[in-house]
C-alpha positions in Angstrom: 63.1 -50.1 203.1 64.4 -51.9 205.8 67.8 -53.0 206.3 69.4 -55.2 208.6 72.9 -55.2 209.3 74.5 -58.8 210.0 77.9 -58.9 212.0 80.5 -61.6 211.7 82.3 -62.9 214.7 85.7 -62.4 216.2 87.9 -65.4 214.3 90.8 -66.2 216.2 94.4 -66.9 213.6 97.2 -68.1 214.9 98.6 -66.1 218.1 96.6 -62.4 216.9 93.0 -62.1 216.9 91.3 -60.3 213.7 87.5 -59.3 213.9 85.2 -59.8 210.7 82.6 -57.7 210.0 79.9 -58.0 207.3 77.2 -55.9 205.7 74.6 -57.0 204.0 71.6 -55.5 203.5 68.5 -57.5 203.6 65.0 -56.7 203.1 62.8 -58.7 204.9 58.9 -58.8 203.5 55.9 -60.9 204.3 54.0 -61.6 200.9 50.8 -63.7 200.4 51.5 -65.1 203.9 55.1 -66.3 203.6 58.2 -64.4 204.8 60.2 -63.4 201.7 63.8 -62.5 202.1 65.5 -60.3 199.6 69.2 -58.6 198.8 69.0 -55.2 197.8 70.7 -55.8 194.6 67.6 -58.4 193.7 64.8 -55.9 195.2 65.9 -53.3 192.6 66.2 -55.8 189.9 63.2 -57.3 190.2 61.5 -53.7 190.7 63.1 -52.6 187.5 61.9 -55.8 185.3 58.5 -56.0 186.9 57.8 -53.3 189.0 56.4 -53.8 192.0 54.9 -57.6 192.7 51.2 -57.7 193.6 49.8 -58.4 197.4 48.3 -62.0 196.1 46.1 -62.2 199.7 44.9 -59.4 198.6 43.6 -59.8 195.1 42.1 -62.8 195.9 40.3 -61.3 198.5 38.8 -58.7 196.1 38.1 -61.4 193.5 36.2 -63.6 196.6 34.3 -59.7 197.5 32.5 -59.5 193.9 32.5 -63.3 193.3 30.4 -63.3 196.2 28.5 -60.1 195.3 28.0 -61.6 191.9 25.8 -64.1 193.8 23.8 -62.3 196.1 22.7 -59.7 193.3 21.7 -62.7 190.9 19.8 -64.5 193.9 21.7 -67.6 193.8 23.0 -67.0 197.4 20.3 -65.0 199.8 23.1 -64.1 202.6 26.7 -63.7 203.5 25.8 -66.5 206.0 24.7 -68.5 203.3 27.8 -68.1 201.6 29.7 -68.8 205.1 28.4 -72.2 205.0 28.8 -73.1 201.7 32.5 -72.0 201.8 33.3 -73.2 205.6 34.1 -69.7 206.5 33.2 -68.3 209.4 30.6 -65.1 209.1 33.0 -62.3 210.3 35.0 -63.2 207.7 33.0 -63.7 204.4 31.6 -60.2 205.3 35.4 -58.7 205.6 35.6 -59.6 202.4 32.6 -58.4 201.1 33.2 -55.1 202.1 35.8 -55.0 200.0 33.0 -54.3 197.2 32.9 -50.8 198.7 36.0 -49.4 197.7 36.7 -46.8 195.3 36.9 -48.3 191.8 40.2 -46.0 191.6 41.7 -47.9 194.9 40.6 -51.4 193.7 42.2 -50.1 190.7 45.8 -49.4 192.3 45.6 -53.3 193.8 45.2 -54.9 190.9 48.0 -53.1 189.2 50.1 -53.0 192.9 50.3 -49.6 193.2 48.5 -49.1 196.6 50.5 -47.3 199.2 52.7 -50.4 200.9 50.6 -50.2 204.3 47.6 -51.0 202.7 47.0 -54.9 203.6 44.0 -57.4 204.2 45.1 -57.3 207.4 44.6 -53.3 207.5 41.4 -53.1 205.7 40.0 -55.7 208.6 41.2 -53.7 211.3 40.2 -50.1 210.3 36.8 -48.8 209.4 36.1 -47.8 205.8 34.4 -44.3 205.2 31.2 -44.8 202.7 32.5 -41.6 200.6 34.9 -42.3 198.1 37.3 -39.3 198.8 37.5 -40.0 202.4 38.6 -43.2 201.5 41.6 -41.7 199.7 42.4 -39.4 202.2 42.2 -42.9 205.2 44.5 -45.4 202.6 46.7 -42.8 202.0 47.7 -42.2 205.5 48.9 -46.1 205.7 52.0 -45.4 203.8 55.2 -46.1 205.7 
């Protein structure tokens, strides 16, 4: 977790001068796209009630992956460029998302509950190959833990 100090100051009081200096610690996180910024106190609260909040961008990236899988295997859409078109996406990035149909049922699994290892983004899975086997892919997501 990271932590950023914030220091006050120096305040000036009559003829002495008096320095303030504040801690708080702050956890800045980026979720679904938006920068979320959270005390400590209000981290471990919400982590105790809820446990850990989902990566939205995500989950609705895998839902997109087997949505659009859905339709290719039932012949309603012939391509991923087809699908491109009808959603005004470009190509590179309907088939991102697609590959997302190759992950482990187990990792796919630990999204939808938000128990992947906290490295593991959209933003990872487009930049970083994908091993076909299943246990290599273990082995590759489990290295993006902070």
């Amino acid at each position: 977790m990271n932590y950023f100090y914030l220091t006050g100051t120096p305040v000036t009081t009559s003829n002495s001068e008096k320095q303030i200096s504040t801690f708080i610690p702050l956890k800045f996180a980026k979720r679904s796209g938006r920068c979320v910024v959270k005390t400590a106190e209000d981290a471990m609260k919400t982590a105790e009630l809820h446990g850990p909040l989902p990566d939205t961008t995500l989950m609705n990236a895998l839902a997109k992956a087997f949505h659009w899988q859905r339709l290719l295997d039932r012949g309603i859409v012939h391509s991923g460029t087809e699908i491109a078109r009808k959603e005004n996406m470009d190509l590179a990035t309907v088939n991102e998302i697609l590959r997302l149909t190759l992950l482990d049922p187990r990792i796919i699994e630990s999204i939808l509950r938000a128990r992947q290892p906290e490295g593991l983004t959209m933003n990872w899975l487009n930049t970083n190959p994908i091993p076909w086997e299943w246990n290599k892919q273990h082995k590759k997501i489990q290295g993006t833990s902070s």
